[in-house]
N, C-alpha and C positions, 0 to 999 in steps of 0.2 A: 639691668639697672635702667632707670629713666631721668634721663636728664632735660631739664628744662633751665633753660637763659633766656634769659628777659635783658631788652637796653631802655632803659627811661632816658628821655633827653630832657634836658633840663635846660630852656633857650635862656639869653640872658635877663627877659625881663620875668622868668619863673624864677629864677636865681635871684632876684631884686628881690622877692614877694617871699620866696624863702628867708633871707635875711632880715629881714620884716618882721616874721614872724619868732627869728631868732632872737632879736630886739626885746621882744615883750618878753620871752620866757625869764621864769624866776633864777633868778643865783647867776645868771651868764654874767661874767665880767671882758668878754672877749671882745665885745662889738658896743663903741662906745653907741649915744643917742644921738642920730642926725639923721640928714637924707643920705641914700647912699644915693653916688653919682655915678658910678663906673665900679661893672663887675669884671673882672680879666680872669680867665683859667688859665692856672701853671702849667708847665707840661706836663709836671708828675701828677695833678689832681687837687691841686690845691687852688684856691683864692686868693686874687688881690683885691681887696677893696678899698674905694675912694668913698669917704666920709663927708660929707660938709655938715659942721656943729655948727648951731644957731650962734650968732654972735661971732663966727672963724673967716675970719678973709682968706682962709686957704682950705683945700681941702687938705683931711688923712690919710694916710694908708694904712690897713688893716690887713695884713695874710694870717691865712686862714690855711695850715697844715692839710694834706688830704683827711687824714683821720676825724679831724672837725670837722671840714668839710663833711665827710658822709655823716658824720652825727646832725650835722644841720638839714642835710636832704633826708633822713631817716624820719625828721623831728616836722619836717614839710610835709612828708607822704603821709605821717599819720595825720594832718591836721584835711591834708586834700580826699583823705579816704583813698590812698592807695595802697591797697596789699603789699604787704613788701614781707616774706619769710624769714622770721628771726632766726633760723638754725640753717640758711643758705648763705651762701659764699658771695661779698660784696666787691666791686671795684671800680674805680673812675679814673674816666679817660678824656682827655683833653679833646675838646673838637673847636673851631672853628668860631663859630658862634654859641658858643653852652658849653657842658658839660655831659657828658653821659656816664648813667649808673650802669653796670653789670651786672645784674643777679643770676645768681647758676648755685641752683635746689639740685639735690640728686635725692634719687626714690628706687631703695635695693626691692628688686624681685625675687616673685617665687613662685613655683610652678606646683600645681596640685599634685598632691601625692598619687605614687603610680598603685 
């Protein structure tokens, strides 16, 4: 078998540009319209987001479950032209500054017939 893992990092202002992009997509009701001001990773993978709405003298918070979250880096990577394996195995992990994706594809072997 051949295994390959990939870690995309995702800094906070690629994480701003992803939710951006979340913004415009059709049908989301998740992320209202504003500037985001402040993106924070959960422990478990998830987002916090700070909203300010035109006309809001305060901002919002928005979290953002892991599971969305990766639907929203999923929905980044195709718009950046990043390959990403739809039948490999995904997961995020909180760092510091960003976010990191996990990807881990496996590829069974086989050896020519004797």
């Amino acid at each position: 078998m051949i295994v390959e893992t990939r870690e995309l990092f995702f800094t906070n202002s690629a994480l701003k540009k992803a939710l951006a992009w979340y913004q415009k997509a059709p049908n989301q009701t998740d992320l209202p319209l504003g500037v985001v001001t402040t993106v924070t990773p959960t422990s478990e993978g998830g987002l916090s987001v700070q909203i300010q709405q035109s006309g809001a003298s305060r901002t919002r918070e928005v979290l953002f479950t892991p599971s969305k979250t990766l639907a929203l880096l999923l929905l980044f990577c195709r718009r950046q032209k990043v390959p990403i394996p739809r039948d490999a195995g995904k997961e995020l992990e909180a760092a510091d500054d960003g976010l990191i994706l996990i990807v881990r594809a496996e590829t069974p072997t086989v050896a020519p017939p004797p």
